[in-house]
VMD Tcl script that draws the C-alpha trace (Angstrom):
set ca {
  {133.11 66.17 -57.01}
  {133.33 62.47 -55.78}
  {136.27 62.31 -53.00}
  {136.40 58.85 -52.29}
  {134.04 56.41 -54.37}
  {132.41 53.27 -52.08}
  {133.89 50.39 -53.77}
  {130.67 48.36 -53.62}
  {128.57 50.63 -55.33}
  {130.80 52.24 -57.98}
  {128.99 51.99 -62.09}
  {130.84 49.99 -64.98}
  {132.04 53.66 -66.43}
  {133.36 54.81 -62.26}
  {134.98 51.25 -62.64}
  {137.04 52.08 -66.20}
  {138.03 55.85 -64.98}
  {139.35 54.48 -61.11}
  {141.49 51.99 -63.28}
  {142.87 54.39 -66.39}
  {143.82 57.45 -63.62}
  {145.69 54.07 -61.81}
  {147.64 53.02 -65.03}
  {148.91 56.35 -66.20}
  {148.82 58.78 -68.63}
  {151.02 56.29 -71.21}
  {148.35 53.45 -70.71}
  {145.40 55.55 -70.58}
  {146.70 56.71 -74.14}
  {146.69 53.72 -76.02}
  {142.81 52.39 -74.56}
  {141.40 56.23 -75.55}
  {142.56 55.06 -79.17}
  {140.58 51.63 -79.41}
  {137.42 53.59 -77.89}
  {134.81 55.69 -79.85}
  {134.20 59.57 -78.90}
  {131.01 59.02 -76.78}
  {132.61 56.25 -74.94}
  {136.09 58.60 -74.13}
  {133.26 61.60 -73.06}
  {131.87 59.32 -70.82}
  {134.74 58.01 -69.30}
  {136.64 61.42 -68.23}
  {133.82 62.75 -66.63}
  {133.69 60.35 -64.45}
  {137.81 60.67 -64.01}
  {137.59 64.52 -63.29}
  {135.24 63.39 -60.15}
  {137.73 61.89 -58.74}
  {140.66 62.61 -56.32}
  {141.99 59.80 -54.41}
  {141.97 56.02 -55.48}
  {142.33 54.35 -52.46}
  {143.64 50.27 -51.68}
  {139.73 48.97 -51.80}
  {138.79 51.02 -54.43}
  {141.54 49.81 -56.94}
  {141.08 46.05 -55.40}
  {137.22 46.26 -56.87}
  {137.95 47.53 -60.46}
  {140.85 45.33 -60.82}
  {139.49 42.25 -59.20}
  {139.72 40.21 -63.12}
  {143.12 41.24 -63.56}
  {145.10 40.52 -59.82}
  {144.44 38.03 -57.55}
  {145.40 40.74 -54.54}
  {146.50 44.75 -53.58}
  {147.67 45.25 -50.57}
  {148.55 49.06 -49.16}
  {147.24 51.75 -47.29}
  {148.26 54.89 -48.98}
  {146.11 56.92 -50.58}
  {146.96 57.79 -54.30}
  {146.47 61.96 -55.06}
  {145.68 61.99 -58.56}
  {145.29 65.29 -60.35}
  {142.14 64.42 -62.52}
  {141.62 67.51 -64.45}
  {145.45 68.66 -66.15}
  {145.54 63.91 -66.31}
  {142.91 63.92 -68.79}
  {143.95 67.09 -70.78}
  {146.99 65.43 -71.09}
  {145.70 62.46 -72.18}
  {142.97 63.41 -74.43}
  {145.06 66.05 -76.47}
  {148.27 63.57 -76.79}
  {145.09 61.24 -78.42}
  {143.34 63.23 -80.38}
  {143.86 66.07 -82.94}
  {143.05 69.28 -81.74}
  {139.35 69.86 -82.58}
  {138.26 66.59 -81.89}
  {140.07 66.83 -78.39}
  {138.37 70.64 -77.84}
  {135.27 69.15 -78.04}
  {135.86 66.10 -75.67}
  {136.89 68.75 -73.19}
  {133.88 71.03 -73.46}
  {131.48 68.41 -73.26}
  {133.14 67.69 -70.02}
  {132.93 70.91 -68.79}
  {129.47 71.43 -69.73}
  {128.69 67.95 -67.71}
  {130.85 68.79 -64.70}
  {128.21 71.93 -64.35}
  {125.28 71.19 -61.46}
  {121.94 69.69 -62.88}
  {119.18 72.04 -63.12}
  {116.92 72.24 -59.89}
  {119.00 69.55 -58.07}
  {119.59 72.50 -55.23}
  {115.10 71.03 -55.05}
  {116.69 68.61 -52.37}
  {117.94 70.64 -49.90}
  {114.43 73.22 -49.52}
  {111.17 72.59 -47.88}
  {109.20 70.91 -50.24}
  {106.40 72.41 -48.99}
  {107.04 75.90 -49.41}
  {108.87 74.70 -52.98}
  {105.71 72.98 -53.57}
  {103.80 76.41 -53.25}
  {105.60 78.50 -55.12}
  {105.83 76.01 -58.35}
  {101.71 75.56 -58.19}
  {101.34 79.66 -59.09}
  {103.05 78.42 -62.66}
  {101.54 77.88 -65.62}
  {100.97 74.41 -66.16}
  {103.45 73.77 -68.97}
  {106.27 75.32 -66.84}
  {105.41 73.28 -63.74}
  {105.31 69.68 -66.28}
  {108.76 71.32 -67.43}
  {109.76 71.68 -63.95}
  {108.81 68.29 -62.48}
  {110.10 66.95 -65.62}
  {114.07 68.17 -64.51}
  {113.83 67.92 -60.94}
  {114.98 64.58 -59.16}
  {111.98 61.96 -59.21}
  {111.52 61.59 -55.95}
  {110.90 65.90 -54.99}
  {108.87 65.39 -58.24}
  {106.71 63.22 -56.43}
  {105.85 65.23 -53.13}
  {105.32 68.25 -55.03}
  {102.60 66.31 -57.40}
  {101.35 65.00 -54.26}
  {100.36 68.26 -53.01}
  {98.82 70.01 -56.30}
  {94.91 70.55 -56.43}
  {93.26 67.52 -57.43}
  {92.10 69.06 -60.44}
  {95.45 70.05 -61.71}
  {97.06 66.61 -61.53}
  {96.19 64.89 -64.44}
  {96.89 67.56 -66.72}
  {100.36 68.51 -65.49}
  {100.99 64.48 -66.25}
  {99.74 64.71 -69.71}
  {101.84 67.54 -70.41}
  {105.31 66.21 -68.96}
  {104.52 62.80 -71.31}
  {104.09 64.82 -73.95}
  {107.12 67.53 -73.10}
  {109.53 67.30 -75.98}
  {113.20 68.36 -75.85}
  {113.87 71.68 -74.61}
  {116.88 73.59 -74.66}
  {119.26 73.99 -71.71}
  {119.30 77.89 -72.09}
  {115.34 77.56 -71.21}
  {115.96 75.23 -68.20}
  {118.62 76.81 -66.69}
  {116.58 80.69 -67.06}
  {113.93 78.47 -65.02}
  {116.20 76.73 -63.03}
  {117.98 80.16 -61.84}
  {114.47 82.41 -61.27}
  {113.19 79.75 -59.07}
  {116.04 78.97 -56.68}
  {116.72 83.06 -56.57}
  {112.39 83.40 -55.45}
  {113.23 80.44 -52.98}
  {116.57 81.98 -52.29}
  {114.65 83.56 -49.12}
  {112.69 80.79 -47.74}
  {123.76 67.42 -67.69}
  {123.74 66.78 -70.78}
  {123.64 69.46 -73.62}
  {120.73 70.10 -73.90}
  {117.84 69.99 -71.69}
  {116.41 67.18 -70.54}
  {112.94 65.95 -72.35}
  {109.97 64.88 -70.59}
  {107.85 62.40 -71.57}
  {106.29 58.89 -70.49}
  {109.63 57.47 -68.36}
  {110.03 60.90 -66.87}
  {106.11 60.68 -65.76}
  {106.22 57.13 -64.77}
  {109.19 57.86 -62.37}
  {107.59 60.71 -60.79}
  {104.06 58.50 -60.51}
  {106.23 55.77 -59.27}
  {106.82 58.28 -56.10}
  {103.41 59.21 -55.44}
  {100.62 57.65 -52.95}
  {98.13 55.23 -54.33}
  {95.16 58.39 -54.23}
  {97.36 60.53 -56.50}
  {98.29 57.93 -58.63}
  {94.23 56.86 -59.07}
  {93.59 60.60 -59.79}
  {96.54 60.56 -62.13}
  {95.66 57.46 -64.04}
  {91.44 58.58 -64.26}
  {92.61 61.58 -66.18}
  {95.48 60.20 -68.56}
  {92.56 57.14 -69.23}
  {90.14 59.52 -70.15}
  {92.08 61.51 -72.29}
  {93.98 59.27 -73.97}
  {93.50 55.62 -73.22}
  {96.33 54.32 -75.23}
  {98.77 56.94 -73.31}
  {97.27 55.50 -69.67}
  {98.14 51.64 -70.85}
  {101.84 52.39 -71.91}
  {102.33 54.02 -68.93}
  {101.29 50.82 -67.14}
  {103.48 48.60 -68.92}
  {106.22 51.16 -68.11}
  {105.49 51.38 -64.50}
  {107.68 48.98 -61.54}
  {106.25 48.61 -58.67}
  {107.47 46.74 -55.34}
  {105.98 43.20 -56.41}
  {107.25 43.18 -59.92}
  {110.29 42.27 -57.88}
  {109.65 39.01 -57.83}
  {110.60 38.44 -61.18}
  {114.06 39.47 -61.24}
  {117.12 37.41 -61.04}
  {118.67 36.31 -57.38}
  {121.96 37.94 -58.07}
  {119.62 41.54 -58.68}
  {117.81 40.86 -55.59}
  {120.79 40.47 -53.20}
  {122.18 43.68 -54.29}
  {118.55 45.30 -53.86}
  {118.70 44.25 -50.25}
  {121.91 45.03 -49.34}
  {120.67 48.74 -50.40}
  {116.96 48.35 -48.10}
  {117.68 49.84 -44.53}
  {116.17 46.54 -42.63}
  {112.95 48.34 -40.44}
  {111.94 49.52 -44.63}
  {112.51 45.76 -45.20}
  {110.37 44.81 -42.67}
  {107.43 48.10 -43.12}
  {107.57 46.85 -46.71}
  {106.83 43.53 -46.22}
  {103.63 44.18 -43.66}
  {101.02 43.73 -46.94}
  {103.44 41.90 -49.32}
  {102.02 38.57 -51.06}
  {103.85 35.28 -50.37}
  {105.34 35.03 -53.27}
  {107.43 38.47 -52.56}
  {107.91 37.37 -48.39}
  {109.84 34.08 -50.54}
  {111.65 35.99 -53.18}
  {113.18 38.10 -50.09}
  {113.66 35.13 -47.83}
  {114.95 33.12 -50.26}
  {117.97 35.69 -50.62}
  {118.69 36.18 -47.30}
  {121.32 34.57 -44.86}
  {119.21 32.41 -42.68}
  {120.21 34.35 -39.80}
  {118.93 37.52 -41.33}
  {116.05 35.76 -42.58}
  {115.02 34.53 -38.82}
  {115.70 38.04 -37.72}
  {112.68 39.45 -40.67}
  {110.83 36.72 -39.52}
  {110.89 37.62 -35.49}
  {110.63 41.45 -36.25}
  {107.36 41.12 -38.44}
  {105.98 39.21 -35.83}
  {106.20 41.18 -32.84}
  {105.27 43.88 -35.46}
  {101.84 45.76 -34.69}
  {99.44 47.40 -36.59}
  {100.79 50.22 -38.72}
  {99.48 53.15 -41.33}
  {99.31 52.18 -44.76}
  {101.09 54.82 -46.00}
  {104.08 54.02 -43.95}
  {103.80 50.42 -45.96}
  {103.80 51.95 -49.51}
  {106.16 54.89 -48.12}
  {108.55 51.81 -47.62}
  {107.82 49.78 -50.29}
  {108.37 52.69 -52.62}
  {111.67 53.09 -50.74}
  {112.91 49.36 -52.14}
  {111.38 49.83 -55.21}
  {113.95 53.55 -55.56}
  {116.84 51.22 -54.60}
  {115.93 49.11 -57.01}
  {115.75 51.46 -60.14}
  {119.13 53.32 -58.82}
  {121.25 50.00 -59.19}
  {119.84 50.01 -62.77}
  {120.37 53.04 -63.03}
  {124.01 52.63 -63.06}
  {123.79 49.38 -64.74}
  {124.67 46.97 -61.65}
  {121.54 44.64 -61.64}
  {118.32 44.71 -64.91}
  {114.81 44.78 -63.89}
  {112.50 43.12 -65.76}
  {108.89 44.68 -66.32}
  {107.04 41.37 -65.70}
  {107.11 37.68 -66.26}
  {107.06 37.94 -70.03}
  {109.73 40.23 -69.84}
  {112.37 37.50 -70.97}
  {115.39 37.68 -72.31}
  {117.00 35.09 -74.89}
}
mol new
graphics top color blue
foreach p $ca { graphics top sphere $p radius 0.5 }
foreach p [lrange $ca 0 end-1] q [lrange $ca 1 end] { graphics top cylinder $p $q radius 0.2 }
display resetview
């Protein structure tokens, strides 16, 4: 459960729930009416994660509608009994059940997300002694970026055709990935939606997207060979650190303000000049003469702590699309009208 939500990072839907829990149960009401089911689903779960609205927070999702809040003092909302309230005064009762058991069903902890808090090594080891369609199944539900590290690590030969099978893993039920989910965390025990998540070629390209540049080769060989059509979709789908320079400005400075500033810097080492300029170019010039000095007096330094960092923007990148503040293109023709 969210306790306090950063202002400055909070999603369109975080923005919508922080104001509705704000303006009452009354309020709340008559915008549930105007809004379609899928739109009301999404909205409460996101109000049941919350518990306090604070000054800042309510300044930021009201910003078009006051000019200021002023305050200190927290507001306690009770989330859950709010939105019963709200939903069932809206709605007749089996249209209002099933509002609340989607949310419920939400609310429960993604499959395999307990991945980020094990060794990846020794996680690593036990998912290679799988079958290969369970491992594509597992790397298909488990956060991108563990995804990654455990592909990493697989036998060269097995690579390839774990990657064909997670593009080409259809829809599988939640029962399935949960009775998965549960066996592995109890054998490591000692060391979201409705249904289960499918796999296929955005899952694949955001686990490749994690990898080093000798998996990804290995990777790429194998999907080529087998399927050459697959392997140039998958290119097309794929973002990597200099398709950056052809988003917008705006997207950029809210890329950077995510990018820790020695990643900045590592991630720049090999960059072209068109990049160093799309970064400079959105920088204060006092933080732009800092880059400068600190890639200067930078020395030599591994390649893979380069891409390690470059990856690192590129995953700050895809998480503000994620939830919807900035669009990334997919290249230069990539243009909207």
């Amino acid at each position: 459960m969210a306790d306090v939500l950063d202002p400055a990072s909070i999603s369109g839907c975080q923005k919508a729930a922080v104001f509705l829990l704000a303006m009452g149960e009354d309020y709340t009401s008559g915008v549930f009416e105007k809004m379609n089911d899928q739109e009301i689903s999404d909205v409460v779960f996101e109000m049941s994660k919350i518990k306090h609205i604070t000054p800042e927070m309510l300044k930021a999702v009201s910003i078009d509608f006051v000019e200021q809040f002023e305050g200190d003092t927290k507001m306690i909302v009770e989330g859950d009994s709010f939105i019963k309230s709200v939903v069932s005064r809206t709605m007749k009762d089996k249209q209002a059940k099933a509002i609340l058991e989607d949310l419920e069903k939400k609310k429960q902890d993604k499959p395999f997300i307990w991945s980020r808090n094990v060794n990846v090594g020794t996680l690593a080891a036990y998912v290679e002694g799988e079958h290969p369609q369970t491992v594509a199944m597992i790397l298909a539900h488990m956060p991108a970026e563990i995804s990654s590290e455990i592909l990493m690590s697989m036998p060269e030969e097995k690579k390839g055709d774990i990657c064909l099978r997670i593009a080409r893993l259809g829809q599988i039920s939640e029962d399935v990935v949960r009775d998965v989910d549960r066996a592995l965390k109890m054998e490591m025990s000692g060391a979201v939606g409705p249904g289960g998540k499918a796999g296929g070629l955005q899952v694949l390209v955001d686990i490749i997207n994690g990898v080093d540049k000798s998996t990804e080769d290995t990777i790429m060989e194998y999907v080529e060979e087998d399927d050459a059509e697959m392997a140039n979709e998958i290119r097309n789908l794929m973002f990597v650190f200099e398709d950056l320079t052809n988003v917008d400005d705006t997207a950029m400075r809210e890329v950077l303000k995510k990018v820790e500033g020695q990643q900045l810097t590592y991630a720049l080492k090999t960059a072209t000049e068109e990049m160093k300029d799309k970064i400079f170019s959105n920088l204060s010039q006092r933080a732009g003469e800092m880059l400068k000095d600190d890639l200067e007096a930078m020395g030599p330094v591994r390649l893979t702590e380069v891409e390690e960092a470059q990856q690192a923007v590129v995953r700050a990148a895809k998480e503000l699309e994620a939830d919807g503040t900035i669009t990334l293109g997919k290249g230069k023709d990539d243009v909207l009208v």
